[in-house]
C-alpha positions as CSV (number, residue, x, y, z in Angstrom):
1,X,-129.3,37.4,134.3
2,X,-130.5,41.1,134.4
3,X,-126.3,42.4,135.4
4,X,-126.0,40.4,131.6
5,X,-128.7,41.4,129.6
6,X,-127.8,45.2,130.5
7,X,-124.5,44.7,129.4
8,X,-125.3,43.2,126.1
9,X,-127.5,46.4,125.6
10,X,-125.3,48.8,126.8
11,X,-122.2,47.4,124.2
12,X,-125.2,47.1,121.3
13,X,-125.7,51.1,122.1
14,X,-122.0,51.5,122.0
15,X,-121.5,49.4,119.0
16,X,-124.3,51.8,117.0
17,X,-123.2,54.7,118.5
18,X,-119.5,53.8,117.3
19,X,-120.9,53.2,113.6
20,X,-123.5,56.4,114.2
21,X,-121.1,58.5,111.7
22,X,-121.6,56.6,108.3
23,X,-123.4,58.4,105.3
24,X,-124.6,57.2,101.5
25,X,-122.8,60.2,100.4
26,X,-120.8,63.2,100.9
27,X,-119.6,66.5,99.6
28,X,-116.7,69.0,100.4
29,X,-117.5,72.5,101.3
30,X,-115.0,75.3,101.2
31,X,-115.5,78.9,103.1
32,X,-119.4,77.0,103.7
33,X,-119.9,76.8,99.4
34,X,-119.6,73.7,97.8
35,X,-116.8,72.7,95.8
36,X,-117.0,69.9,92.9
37,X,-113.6,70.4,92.3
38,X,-112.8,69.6,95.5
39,X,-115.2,66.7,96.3
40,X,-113.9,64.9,93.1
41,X,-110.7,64.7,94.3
42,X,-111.6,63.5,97.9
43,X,-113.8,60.7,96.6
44,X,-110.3,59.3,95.2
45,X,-108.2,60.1,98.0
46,X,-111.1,58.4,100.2
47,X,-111.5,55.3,97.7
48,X,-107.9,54.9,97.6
49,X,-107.5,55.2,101.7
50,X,-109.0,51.5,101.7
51,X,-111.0,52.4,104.6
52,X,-112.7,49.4,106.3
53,X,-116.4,50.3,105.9
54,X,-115.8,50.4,102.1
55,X,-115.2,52.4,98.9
56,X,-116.4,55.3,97.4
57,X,-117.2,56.8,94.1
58,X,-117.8,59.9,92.7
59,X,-121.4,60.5,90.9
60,X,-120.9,62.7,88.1
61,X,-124.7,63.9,87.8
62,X,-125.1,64.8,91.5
63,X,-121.8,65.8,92.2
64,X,-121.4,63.9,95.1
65,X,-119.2,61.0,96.5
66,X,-121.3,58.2,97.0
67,X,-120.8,55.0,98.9
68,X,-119.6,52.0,96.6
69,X,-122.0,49.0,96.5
70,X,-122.5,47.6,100.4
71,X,-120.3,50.3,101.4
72,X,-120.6,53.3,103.5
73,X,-118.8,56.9,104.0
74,X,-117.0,57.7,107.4
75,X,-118.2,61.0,108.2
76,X,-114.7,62.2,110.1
77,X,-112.1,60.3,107.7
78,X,-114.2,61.9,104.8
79,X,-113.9,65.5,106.0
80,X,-109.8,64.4,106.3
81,X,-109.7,63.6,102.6
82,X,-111.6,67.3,102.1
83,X,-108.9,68.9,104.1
84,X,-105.9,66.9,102.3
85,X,-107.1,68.3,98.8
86,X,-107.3,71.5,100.2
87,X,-103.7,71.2,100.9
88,X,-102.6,69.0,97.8
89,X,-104.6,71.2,95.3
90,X,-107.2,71.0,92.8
91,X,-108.9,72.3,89.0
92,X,-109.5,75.9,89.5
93,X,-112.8,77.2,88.7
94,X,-111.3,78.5,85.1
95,X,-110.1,74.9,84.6
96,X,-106.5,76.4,84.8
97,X,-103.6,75.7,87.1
98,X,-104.0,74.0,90.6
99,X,-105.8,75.9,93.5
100,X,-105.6,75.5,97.0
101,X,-107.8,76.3,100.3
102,X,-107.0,76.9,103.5
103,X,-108.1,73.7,105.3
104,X,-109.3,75.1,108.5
105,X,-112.0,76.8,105.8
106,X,-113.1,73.3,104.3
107,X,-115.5,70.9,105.7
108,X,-117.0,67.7,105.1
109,X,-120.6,67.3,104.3
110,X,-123.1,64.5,104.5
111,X,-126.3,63.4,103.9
């Protein structure tokens, strides 16, 4: 009974550990400075990923992606979408023309 009840604990640990890497909310960061511009466009390509632990939308007065209703952010896949704007472009700061990043220089942030 002891061999089973260890077990169940150590797949419970794994199971939260596996699920450790969720967030209300995220932003993209670009050379370690945030970027609105950026995190706009990565709360759609996130939303539109359809990514099992749910939707995401962005939050105009924060500037941040947040977590549809009973959803939840995956840290890694998030930090992907940040990277593929990067690559795909987005408003420059002047709101002219597309800009691009490198995406070894973007990263994902959450809260």
């Amino acid at each position: 009974m002891q061999f089973s009840t260890s077990i169940a604990l150590a797949l419970a640990y794994l199971a939260a550990s596996v699920n450790a890497n969720l967030h209300p909310d995220c932003v993209c960061n670009n050379g370690g400075t945030y970027n609105w511009r950026m995190t706009i466009n990565a709360c759609t390509v996130y939303n539109d990923a359809g990514y099992k632990w749910g939707g995401s939308v962005y939050n105009t007065p924060t500037g941040r992606c947040d977590a549809a209703a009973n959803s939840d952010i995956a840290g890694k896949e998030w930090e992907a979408a940040c990277r593929s704007v990067a690559t795909q472009g987005f408003q420059c700061v002047d709101g002219v023309g597309t800009c691009f990043a490198e995406p070894s220089s973007v990263r994902g942030s959450c809260s």
